[in-house]
C-alpha positions in Angstrom: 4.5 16.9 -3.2 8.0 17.6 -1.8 10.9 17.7 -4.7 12.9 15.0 -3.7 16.7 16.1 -2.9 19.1 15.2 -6.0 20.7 11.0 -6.7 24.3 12.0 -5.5 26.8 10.3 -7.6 27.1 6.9 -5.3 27.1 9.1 -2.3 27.7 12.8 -1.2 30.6 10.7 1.1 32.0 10.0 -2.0 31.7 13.0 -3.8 33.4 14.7 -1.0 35.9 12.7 -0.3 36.7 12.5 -4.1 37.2 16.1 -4.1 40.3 15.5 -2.2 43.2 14.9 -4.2 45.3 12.9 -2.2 41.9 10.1 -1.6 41.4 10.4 -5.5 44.6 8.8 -6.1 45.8 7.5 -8.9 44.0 5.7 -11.9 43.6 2.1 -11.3 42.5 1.1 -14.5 40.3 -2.1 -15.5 42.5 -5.7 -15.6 43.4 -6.0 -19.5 45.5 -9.3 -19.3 46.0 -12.5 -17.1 48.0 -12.1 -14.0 49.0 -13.9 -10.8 49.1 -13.5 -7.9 49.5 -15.0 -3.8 45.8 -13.9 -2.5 43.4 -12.7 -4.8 41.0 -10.3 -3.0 37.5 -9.9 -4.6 35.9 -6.6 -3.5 37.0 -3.3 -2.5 34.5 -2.3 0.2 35.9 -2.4 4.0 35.8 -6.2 3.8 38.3 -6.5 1.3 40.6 -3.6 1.7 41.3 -4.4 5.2 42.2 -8.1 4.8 44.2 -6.8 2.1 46.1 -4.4 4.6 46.5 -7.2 6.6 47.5 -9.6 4.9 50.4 -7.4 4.0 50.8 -6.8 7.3 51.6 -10.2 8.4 53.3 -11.1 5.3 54.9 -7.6 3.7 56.5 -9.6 0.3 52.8 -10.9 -0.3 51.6 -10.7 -4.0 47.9 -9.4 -3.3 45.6 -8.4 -5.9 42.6 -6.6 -5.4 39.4 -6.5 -7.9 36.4 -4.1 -7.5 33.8 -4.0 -10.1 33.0 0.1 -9.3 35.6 2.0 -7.7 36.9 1.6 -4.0 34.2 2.4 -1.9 31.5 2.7 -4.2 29.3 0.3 -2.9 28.1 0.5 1.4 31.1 1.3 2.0 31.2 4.7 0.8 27.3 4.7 1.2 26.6 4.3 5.4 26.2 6.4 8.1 29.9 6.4 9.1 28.8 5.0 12.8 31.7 3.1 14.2 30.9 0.5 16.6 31.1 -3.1 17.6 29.1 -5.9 19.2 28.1 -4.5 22.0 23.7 -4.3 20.6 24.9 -8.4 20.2 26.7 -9.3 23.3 23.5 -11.0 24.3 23.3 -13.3 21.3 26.9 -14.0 21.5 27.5 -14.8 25.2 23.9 -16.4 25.6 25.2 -18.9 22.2 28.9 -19.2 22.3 30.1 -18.3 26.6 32.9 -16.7 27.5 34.2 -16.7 23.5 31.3 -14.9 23.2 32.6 -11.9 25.4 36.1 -12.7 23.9 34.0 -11.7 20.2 32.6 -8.5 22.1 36.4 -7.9 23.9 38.0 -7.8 20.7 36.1 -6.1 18.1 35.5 -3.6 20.7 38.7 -2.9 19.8 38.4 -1.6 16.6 36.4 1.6 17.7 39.9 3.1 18.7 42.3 1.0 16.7 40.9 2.8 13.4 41.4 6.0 14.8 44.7 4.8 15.5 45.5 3.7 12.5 44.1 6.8 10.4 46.8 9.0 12.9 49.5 6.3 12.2 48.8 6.7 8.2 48.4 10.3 8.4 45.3 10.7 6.9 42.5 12.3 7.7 38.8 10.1 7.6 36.7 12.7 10.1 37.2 10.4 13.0 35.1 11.5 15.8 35.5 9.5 19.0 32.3 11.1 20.8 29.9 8.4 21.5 26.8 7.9 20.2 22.8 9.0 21.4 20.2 6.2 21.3 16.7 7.9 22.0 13.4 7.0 22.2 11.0 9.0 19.8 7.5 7.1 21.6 5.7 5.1 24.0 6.7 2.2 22.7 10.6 3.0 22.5 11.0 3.6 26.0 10.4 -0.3 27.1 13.2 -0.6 24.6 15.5 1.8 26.3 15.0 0.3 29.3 15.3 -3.0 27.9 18.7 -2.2 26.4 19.9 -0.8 30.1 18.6 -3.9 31.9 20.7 -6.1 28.9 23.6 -3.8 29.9 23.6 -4.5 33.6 23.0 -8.4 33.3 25.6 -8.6 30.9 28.1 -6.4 32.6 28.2 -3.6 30.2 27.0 -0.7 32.2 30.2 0.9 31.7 29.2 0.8 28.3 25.4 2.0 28.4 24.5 5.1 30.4 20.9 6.1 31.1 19.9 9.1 30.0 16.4 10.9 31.2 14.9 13.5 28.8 16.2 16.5 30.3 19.7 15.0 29.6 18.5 14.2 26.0 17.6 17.4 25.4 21.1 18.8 26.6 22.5 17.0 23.8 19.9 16.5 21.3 16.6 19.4 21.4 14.1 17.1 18.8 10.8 17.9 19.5 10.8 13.4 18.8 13.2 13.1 21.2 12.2 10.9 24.9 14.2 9.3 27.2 17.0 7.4 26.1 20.9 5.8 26.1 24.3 7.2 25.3 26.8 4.8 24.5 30.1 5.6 25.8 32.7 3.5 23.7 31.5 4.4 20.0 32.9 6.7 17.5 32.3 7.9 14.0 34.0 8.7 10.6 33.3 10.1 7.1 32.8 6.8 5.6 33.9 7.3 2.7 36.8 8.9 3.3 38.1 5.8 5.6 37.6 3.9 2.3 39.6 6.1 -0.1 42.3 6.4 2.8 42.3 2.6 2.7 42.6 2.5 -1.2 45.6 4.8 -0.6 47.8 2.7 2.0 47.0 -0.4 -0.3 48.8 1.5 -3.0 51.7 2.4 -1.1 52.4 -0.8 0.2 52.1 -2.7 -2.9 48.6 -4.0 -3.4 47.9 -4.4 -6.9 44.2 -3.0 -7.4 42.3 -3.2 -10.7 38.8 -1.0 -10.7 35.9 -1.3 -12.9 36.5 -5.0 -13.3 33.9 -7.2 -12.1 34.5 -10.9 -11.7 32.2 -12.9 -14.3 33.2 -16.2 -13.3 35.0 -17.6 -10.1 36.4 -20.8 -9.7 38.0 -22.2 -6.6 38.7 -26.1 -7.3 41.6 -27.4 -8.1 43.0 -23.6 -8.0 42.0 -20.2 -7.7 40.8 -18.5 -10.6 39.2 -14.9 -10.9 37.9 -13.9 -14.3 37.1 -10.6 -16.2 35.9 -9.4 -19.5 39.9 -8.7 -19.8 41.8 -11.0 -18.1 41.8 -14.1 -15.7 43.5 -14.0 -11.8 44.7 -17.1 -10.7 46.0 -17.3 -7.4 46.5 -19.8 -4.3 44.4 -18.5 -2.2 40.5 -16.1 -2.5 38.9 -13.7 0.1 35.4 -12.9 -0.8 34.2 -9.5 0.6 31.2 -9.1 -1.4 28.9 -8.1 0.8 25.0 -8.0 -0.5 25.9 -9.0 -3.9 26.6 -12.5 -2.2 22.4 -12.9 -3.3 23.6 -14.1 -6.3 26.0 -16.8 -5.5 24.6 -20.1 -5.2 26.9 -20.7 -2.0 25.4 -18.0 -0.3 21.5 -17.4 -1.8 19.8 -18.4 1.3 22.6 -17.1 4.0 22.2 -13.7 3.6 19.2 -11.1 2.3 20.3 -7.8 0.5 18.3 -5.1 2.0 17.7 -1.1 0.9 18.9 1.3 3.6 18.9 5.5 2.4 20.4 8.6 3.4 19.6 12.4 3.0 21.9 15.2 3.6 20.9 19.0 4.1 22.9 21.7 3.0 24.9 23.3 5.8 22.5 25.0 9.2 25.4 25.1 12.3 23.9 27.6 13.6 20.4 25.8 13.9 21.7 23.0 15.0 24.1 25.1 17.7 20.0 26.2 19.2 19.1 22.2 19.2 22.1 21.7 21.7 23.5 19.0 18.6 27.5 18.9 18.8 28.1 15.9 17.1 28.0 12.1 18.1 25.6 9.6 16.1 22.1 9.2 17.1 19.6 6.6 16.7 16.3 5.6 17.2 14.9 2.2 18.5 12.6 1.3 15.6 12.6 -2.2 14.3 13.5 -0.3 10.9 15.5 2.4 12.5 16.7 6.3 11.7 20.6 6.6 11.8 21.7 9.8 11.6 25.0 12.1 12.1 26.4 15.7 12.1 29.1 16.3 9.4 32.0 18.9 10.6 30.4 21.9 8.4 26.8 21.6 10.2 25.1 19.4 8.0 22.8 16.6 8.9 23.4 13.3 7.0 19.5 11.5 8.2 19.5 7.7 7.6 16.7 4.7 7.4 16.0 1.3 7.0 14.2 0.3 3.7 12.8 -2.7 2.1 14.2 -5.2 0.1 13.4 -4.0 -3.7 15.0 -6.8 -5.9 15.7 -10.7 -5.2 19.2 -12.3 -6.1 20.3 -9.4 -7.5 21.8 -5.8 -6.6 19.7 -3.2 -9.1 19.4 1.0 -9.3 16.7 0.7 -6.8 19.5 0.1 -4.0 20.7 3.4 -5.5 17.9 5.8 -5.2 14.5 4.8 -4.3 11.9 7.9 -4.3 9.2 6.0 -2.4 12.2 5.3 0.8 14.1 9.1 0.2 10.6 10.8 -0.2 9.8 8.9 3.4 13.0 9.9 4.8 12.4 13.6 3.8 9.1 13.2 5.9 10.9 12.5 8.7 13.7 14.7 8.5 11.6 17.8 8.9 9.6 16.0 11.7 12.9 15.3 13.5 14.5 19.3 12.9 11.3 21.2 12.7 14.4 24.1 12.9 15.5 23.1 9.3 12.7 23.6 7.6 13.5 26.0 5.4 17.1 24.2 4.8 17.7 23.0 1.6 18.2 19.1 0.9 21.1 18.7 -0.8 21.2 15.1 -1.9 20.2 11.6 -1.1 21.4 8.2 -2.0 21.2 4.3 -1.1 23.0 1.2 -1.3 22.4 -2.6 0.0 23.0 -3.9 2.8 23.7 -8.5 3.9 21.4 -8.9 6.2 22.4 -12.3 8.2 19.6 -14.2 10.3 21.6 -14.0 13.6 22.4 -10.3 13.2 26.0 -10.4 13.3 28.5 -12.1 10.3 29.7 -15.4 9.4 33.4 -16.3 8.0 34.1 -19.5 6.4 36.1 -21.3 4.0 34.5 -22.6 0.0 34.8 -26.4 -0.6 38.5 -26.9 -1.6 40.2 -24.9 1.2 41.5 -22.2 -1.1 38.4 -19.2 -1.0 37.2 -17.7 2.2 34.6 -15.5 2.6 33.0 -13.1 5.3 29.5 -12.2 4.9 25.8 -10.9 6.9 27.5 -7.6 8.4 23.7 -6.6 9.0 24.3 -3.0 8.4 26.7 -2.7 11.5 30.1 -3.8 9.4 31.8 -0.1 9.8 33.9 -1.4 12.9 33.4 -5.2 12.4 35.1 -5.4 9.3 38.2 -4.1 10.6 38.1 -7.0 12.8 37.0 -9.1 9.6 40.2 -8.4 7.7 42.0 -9.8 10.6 40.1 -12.9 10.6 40.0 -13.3 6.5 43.9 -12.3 6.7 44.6 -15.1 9.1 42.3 -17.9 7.6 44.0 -17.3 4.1 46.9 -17.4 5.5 46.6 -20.7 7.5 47.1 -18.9 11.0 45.5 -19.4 13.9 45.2 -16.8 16.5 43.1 -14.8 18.5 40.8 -13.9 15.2 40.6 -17.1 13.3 39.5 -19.0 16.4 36.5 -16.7 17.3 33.0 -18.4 17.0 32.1 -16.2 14.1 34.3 -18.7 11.7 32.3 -21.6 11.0 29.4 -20.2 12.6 26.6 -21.9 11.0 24.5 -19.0 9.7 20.8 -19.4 10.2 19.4 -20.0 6.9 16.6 -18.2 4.9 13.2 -20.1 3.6 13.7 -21.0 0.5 11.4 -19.8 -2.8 9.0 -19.1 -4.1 7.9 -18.7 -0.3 10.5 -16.5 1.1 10.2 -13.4 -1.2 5.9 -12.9 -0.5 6.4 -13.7 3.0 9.6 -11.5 3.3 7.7 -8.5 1.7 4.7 -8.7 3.8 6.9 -8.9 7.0 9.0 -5.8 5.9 5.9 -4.0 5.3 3.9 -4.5 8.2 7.4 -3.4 9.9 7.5 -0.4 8.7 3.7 0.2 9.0 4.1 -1.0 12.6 7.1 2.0 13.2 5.2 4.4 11.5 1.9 3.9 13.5 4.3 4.2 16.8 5.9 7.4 15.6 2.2 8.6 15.7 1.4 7.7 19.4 -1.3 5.0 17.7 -0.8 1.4 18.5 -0.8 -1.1 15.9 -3.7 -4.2 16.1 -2.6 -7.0 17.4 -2.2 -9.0 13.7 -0.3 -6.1 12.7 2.2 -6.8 15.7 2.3 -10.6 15.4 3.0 -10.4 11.4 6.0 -7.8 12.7 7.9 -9.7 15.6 7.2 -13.2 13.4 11.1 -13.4 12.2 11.5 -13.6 16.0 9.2 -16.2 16.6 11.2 -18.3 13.8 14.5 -18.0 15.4 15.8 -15.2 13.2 17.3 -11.9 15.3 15.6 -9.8 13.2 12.5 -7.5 13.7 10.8 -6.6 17.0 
């Protein structure tokens, strides 16, 4: 057997970013007494941060308190594949449900692919932002209906400015895999160090006033008659709530059947520019069109940073498995030397995981708790890189009681399509995700999976959820 590449510590993201002084920071130490406070923001993933930015924005003399129970950016945040994009893969869904305030949704978070590049220049700080556009290729047979089904999409939905056909010869100018086919680039996509945009975020908080207290994770939350946010060492209470927990929502009753956490995984190789330089690879994301798809990105010192889709390992609750899973990394090594057959004698230099909120309609859902006074955005579906820049707007506004061009989107109220409930959804769930996966992995072979195999796969479709093939 393979050895497996090291558990980084969270993520190498975070280990490199850490290295860097000036996104260290200073200490933000635990909360050790009660406190008060305007908005009380729980999380400090993208979600949370950037509502926090913004609600200072709107209102600079805001009191906002921020409470992470790891450090900023510990959790997906610090964890993806630093692929920056928007709705565009939902535009259908969106205009098809909601009309023209569908294509308002796509408009505006569409702009969040430059305005966080524009923000990092603003702040001065540097978050590896790469406006390049990303590569979606087929790697079989069965891929290339879905390239051309994503072009066709494009065209009835007036987004071939967006989506440009590619032909293998002009995948291989970009990208020389040996699993490489046909394929897509999309034009208006960029990229970041993840991590790094999350420490920079921590940073801005800072100077502008956000109180933040790490390593303090909320044991009870009550939002009736008044906010209140308590710790092992002290209690928030505040007028107002965001929640921008993200999968660890599985384990609030509000939310148990709204969103599913799933496992997603990452390996990263030690530096090979000059292999890469002979595979024509000069950066820009790429992905693949399985159901449980390969994500993957070149970092600035020639590394490859190779991402999958995983299963979901623990109901209603967030464990170590989301952190490092050997069954998912030792797959993802498999594939990794399939896709660069030229690295093969690279060394893998860690790997690491993290959850993911899955939401039944792909895309997430912002609300407001019984009592007016907590709002929450949730089910970023693995996509929330771009998106929740958008979200802070929207979570900014609603705490705030505005209504503008964010709050009145269709993603606020949107009723998100619920999950079955137990003891029948975890079983069915499971067998689903696995014949997935089996389903992908057949494909990547050239075989074609039997006929129960496909219908078990596409059956989330056949319920109404936009999820699997």
């Amino acid at each position: 057997m393979t050895a497996l590449p090291r558990a980084a510590d969270r993520s190498w993201w975070l280990e490199e970013a850490l290295a860097d002084p000036a996104l260290r920071g200073e200490d933000t130490p635990p909360l050790g007494r009660d406190v008060h406070a305007d908005v009380v923001v729980i999380g400090g993933g993208y979600t949370g941060m950037w509502t926090a930015y913004f609600l200072k924005e709107r209102e600079p003399g805001l009191d906002v308190v921020l409470l992470e129970q790891d450090i900023c950016g510990g959790g997906p945040s610090g964890r993806n594949g630093g692929f920056l994009n928007a709705y565009y893969d939902d535009a259908g869904f969106l205009i098809s449900r909601f009309g023209d305030e569908g294509r308002r949704t796509v408009e505006i978070a569409a702009r969040s692919i430059d305005g966080i590049g524009e923000w990092a220049e603003r702040h001065g700080v540097d978050i590896g932002y790469e406006r390049a556009g990303d590569l979606g290729i087929s790697t079989s047979p069965r891929q290339d209906a879905d390239v051309e089904e994503t072009l066709r999409d494009a065209r009835r939905l007036d987004l071939d400015d967006v989506y440009r056909p590619l032909s293998p010869e002009r995948v291989r100018e970009r990208f020389d895999s040996p699993v490489a086919r046909g394929g897509v680039e999309i034009r208006h996509a960029a990229g970041v160090q993840p991590a790094r945009l999350a420490r920079a975020l921590r940073l801005v908080l800072l100077q502008r006033g956000v109180r933040i207290f790490e390593g303090t994770p909320v044991s009870r939350f009550s939002a009736r008659p008044r906010v209140i946010a308590e710790t092992s060492g002290g209690r928030v209470t505040a007028r107002r709530a965001v929640l921008g927990i993200n999968a660890w929502a599985v384990a609030w009753r509000a939310f148990r059947r709204r969103v599913m956490a799933r496992g997603t995984y990452v390996v990263v190789t030690a530096p090979a520019p000059d292999a890469l330089a002979t595979m024509n690879w000069r950066g820009g994301g790429v992905y693949d069109f399985r159901t449980s798809l390969h994500y993957l990105r070149r970092t600035p010192d020639g590394r490859v940073a190779f991402g999958g889709a995983g299963l979901r390992v623990a109901p209603q609750r967030i464990d170590g498995r989301y952190r490092y899973d050997e069954r998912s990394v030792a797959g993802l090594v498999e594939d990794l030397r399939r896709w660069f057959p030229t690295l093969a004698d690279v060394a893998l230099e860690a790997a690491w995981g993290g959850p993911v909120d899955v939401s039944g309609y792909h895309v997430p859902f912002y609300g407001t708790l019984p009592g007016g006074s907590a709002h929450y955005g949730l089910g970023f579906t693995g996509n929330g890189v771009g998106p929740c820049h958008l979200g802070g707007r929207i979570l900014s506004g609603l705490a705030l009681g505005v209504e503008d061009e964010t709050t009145t989107l269709p993603l606020v109220g949107l009723d998100a399509k619920r999950f079955p409930r137990e003891p029948f959804f975890t079983p069915g769930e499971r067998l689903i995700s696995h014949a997935i996966l089996r389903k992908d992995a057949l494909e990547d072979e050239g075989r074609t999976p039997s006929a129960p195999l496909r219908l078990l796969a596409g059956l989330p479709r056949k319920l109404g959820y936009h999820l699997g093939p």
